[in-house]
C-alpha positions, 0 to 999 in steps of 0.5 A: 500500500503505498501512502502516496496513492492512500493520500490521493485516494483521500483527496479525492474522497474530500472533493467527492464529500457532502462537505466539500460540495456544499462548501464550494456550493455556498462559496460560489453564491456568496461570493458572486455579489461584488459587496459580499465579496470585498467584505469576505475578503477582508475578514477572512485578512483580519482573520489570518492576521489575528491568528498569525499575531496569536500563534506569534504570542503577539496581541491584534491592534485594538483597531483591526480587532474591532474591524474584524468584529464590525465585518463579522456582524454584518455578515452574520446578517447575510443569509448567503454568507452566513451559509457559506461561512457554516459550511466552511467552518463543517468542512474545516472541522472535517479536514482538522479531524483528519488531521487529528487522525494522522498526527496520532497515527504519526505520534505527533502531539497536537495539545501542545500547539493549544498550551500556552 
């Protein structure tokens, strides 16, 4: 059995996964509209910038923070987006599950990436 092919194997079940579909689904609509689009964008920036300054045990400019909480409420209010960021959270959670399965299978201990 080679991991090579196991991995592919993978990657094509992911892309076949009700997740997946549904998540490129949801994608499409939500960013189809031009507004949607800029405001998606932006969170999604001030979102890897927050965890970037986490993961760095560096703390989020007071201004960005309060961005990233404008945007997001507005978008909760958005029934397309809001779709598509669910559906992006499941297939998230999904592809972290695996992860957690193969870094057990590997030995290699995850908890000390949430430990502070």
């Amino acid at each position: 059995m080679n991991p090579y092919d196991q991995a592919h194997a993978l990657a094509r079940a992911l892309k076949e996964s009700e997740e997946y579909r549904e998540f490129t689904r949801l994608k499409e609509t939500a960013y189809d509209d031009g507004t949607n689009k800029a405001l998606l964008d932006e969170y999604k920036r001030l979102q890897f910038r927050l965890q970037a300054k986490m993961a760095a045990g560096e703390s989020m400019p007071q201004e960005d923070m309060q961005r990233l909480q404008q945007i997001g409420a507005l978008l909760q209010f958005n029934p397309d987006v809001s779709a598509y960021l669910m559906a992006e959270f499941r297939y998230q959670r999904l592809l972290s599950d695996i992860f957690k399965i193969l870094a057990d299978t590997a030995g290699v201990d995850l908890d000390m990436l949430t430990q502070n």
